[in-house]
C-alpha positions in Angstrom: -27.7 70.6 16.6 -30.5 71.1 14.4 -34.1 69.4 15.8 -34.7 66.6 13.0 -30.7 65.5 13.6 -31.4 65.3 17.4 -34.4 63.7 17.1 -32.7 61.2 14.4 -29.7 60.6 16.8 -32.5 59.8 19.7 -34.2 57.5 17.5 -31.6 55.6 16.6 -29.5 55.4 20.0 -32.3 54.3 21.0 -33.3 51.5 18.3 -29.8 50.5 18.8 -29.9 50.3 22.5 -33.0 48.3 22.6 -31.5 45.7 19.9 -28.3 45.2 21.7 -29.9 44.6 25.4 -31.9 42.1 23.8 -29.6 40.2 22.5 -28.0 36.5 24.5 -26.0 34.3 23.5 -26.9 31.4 21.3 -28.1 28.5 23.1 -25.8 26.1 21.2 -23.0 28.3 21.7 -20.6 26.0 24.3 -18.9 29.0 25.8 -22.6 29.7 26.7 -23.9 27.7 28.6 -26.6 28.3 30.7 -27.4 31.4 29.4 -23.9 33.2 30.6 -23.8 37.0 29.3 -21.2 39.7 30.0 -21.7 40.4 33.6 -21.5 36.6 34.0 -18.0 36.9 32.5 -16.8 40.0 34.5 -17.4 38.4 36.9 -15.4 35.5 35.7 -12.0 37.6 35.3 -12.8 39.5 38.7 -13.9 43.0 37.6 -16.9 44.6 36.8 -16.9 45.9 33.6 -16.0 50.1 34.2 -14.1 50.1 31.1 -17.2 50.6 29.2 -17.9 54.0 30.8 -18.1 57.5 28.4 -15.0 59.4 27.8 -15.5 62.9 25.6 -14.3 61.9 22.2 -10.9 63.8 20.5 -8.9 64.1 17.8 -5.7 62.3 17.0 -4.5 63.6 14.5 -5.8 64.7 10.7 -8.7 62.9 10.3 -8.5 60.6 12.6 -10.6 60.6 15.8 -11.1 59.0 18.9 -14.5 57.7 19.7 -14.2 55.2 22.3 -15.4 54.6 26.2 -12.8 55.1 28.8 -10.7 52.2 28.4 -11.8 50.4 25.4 -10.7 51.6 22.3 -13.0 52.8 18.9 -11.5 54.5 16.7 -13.3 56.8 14.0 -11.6 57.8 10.2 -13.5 60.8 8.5 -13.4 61.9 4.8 -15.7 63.5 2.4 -16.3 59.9 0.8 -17.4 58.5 4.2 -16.2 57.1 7.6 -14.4 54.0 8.8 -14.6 53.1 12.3 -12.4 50.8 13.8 -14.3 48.6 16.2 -17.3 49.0 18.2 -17.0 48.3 21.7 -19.1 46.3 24.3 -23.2 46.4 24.4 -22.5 49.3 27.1 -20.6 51.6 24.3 -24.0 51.2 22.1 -24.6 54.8 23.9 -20.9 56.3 23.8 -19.6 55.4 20.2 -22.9 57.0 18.5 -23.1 59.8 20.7 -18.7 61.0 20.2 -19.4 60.6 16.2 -22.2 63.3 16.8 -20.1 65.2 19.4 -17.9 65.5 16.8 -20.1 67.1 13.7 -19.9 63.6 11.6 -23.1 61.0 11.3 -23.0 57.8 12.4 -24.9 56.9 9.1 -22.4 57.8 6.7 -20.2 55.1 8.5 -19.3 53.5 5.2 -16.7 50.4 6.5 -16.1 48.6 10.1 -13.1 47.0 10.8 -12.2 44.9 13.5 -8.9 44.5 15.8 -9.7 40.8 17.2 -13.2 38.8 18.1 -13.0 39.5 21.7 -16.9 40.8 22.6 -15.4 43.8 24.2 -13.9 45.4 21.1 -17.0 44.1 18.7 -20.6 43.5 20.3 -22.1 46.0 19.2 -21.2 45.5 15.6 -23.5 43.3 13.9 -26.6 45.8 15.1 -24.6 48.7 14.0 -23.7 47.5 10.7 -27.8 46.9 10.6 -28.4 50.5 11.1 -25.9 51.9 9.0 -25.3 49.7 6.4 -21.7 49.8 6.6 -19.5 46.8 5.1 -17.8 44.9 7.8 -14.4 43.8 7.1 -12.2 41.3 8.4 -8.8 39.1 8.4 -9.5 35.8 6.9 -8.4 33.7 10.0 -11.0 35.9 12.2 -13.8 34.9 10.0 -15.3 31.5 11.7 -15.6 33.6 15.1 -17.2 36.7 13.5 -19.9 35.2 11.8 -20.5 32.1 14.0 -20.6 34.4 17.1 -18.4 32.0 19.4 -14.7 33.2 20.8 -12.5 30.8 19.3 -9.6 32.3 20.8 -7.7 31.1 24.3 -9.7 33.5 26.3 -13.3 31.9 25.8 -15.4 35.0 26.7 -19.3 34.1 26.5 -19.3 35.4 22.4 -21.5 37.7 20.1 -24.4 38.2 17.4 -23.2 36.6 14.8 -21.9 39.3 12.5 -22.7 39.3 8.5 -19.3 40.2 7.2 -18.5 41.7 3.7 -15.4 41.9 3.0 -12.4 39.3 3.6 -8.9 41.2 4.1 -5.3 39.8 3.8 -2.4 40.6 5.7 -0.8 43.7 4.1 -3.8 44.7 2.2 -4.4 48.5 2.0 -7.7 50.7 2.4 -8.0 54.2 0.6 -10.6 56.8 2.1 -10.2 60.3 1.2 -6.6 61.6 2.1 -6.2 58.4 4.5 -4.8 55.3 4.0 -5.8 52.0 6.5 -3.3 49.1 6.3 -3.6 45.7 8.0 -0.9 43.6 9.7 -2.0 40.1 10.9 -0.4 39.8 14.7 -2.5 36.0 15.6 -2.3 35.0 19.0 -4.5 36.8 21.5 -7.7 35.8 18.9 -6.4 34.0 15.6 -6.9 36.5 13.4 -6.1 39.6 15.5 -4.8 42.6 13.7 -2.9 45.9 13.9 -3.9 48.6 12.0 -1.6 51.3 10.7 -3.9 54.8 9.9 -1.8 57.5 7.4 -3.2 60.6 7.6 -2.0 64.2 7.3 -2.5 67.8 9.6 -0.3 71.0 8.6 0.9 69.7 5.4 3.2 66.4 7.0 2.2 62.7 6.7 1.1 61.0 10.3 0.7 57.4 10.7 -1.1 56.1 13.9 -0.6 52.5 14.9 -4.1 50.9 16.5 -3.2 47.7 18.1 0.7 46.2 18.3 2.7 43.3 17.9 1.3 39.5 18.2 0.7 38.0 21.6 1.2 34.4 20.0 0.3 31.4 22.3 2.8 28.7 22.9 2.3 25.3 25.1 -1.7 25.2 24.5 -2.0 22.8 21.5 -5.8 24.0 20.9 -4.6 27.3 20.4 -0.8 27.1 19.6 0.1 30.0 16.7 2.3 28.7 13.9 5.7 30.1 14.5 5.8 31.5 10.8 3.1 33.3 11.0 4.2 35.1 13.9 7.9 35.1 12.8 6.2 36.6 9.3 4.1 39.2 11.6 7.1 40.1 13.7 8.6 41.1 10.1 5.7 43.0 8.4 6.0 45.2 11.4 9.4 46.0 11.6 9.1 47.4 8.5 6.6 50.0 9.8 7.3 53.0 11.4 4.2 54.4 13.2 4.3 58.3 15.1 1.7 57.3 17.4 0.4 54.7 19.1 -3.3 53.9 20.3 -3.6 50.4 22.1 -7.4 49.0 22.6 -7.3 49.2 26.2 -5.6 52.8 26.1 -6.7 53.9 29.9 -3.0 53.5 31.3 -1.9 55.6 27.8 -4.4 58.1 28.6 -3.8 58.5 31.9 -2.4 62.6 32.3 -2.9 63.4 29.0 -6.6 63.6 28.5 -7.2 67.6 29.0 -4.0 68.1 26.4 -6.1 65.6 24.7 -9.0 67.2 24.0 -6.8 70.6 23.4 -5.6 68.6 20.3 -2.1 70.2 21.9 1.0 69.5 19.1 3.0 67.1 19.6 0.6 64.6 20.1 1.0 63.6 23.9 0.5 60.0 22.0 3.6 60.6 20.3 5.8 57.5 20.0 9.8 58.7 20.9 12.5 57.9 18.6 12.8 53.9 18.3 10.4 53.1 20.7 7.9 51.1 18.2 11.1 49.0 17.3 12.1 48.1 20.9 8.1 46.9 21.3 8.6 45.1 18.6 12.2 43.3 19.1 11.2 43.2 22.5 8.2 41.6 21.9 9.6 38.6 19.5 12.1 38.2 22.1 9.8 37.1 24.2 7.9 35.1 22.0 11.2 33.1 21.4 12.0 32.5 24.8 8.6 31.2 25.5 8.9 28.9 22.1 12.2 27.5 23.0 10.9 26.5 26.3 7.4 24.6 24.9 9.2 23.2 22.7 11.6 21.9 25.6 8.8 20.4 27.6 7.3 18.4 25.2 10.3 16.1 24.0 
């Protein structure tokens, strides 16, 4: 690596170090209160937080790389027109993400658009301060909006919130994004945060079409009327994925997926060791709904 890139990379790990570790939670924020931070929710769910820890970044497949700490997902698309990375990762990952983009020839200041699988801290702390150094144009399902730019979880899980993030672009459900020789598509799956997503990544390698799956179906919430997800638009999520056929799959805790496969990883061996087998994204899927009805029939139950 050339001297002015190292010492541009240095500078602005560094910036971006310093601006996250500053950061705490708004005072108003009432899933704050008294000054709670990460470790304070860690704590809370009974683990410190390792899944932050570096992980040697790979490729997927085409154009389509991971970036991401050991057990939290981040997930980088490349092209000549610029890069898209998909989430950002806890206040810890402010010095992997940066780092596996550089690792990997690209620079973390042609990241053109940030996209977002659901307003959990863990997936998008860091955002807000990298979408201040790079410039980049965060984008976002509509019903994920209020938590993204008021910096409060307004999902079930109440984790201790964010920087407010400064978002640019609104997305619907089924909307597609063009980069290059990839294509980005978004399926709304509310329930684990309200306006969660799944993202499905078409790329190609060798002359055939891939499509990577980031995320999967809806983990609606039944019997909690302060969180509740409409039955249509899970029923509607349910079908907008059927329809979809994905070759690989990438979840945003992938640790357990990873686990065995990380040297053939970073060989980029063929097949993908991520490889989905023959129906499998339609059992998760059937299986999945099943679920989700069983759980619905028996809320539904309890409160006549």
């Amino acid at each position: 690596m050339h001297t002015l890139l190292r010492l541009s990379f240095a500078l602005a790990a560094a910036s971006l170090a310093a601006a996250v570790s500053a950061q705490s939670p708004p005072a108003s924020d009432p899933l704050a209160i008294g000054g709670k931070d990460t470790a304070w929710f860690m704590e809370r769910v009974g683990r410190p937080d390792t899944d932050s820890e570096p992980q040697a970044p790979f490729k997927i497949v085409g154009d389509v790389y991971y970036v991401g700490s050991n057990n939290i997902a981040s997930i980088l698309v490349a092209s000549p027109q610029g890069l898209v990375l998909l989430d950002t990762g806890t206040e810890k990952m402010a010095a992997v993400v940066f780092p596996n983009i550089v690792k990997l020839g690209f620079k973390p200041a042609d990241i053109k658009l940030m996209l977002i699988s659901h307003a959990h801290y863990d997936h998008m702390e860091t955002m807000e301060t990298m979408r201040r150094i790079t410039g980049a144009t965060v984008a976002a399902l509509e019903a994920e909006i209020p938590a993204l730019v008021s910096g409060h979880d307004l999902s079930s899980n109440e984790t201790w919130g964010h920087e407010p993030i400064q978002v640019g672009r609104i997305l619907k459900s089924g909307d597609e994004i063009t980069l290059g020789g990839s294509t980005i598509k978004v399926i709304w799956t509310p329930g684990h945060t309200p306006g969660a997503a799944a993202y499905f990544i078409t790329t190609r390698e060798s002359g055939r079409s891939y499509q990577i799956v980031y995320g999967g179906p809806p983990t609606p919430i039944t019997g909690n009327p302060r969180y509740d997800t409409r039955p249509e638009d899970a029923f509607n999520s349910y079908k907008a994925l059927r329809a979809m056929n994905p070759d690989i799959l990438v979840s945003g805790h992938p640790q357990n997926l990873f686990k065995g496969k990380l040297e053939a990883l970073w060989a980029n061996a063929r097949p993908s060791p991520l490889a989905l087998s023959p129906g499998q994204w339609a059992k998760m899927v059937d299986d999945s709904e099943t679920a989700y009805k069983k759980r619905l029939g028996s809320a539904n139950a309890s409160s006549r």
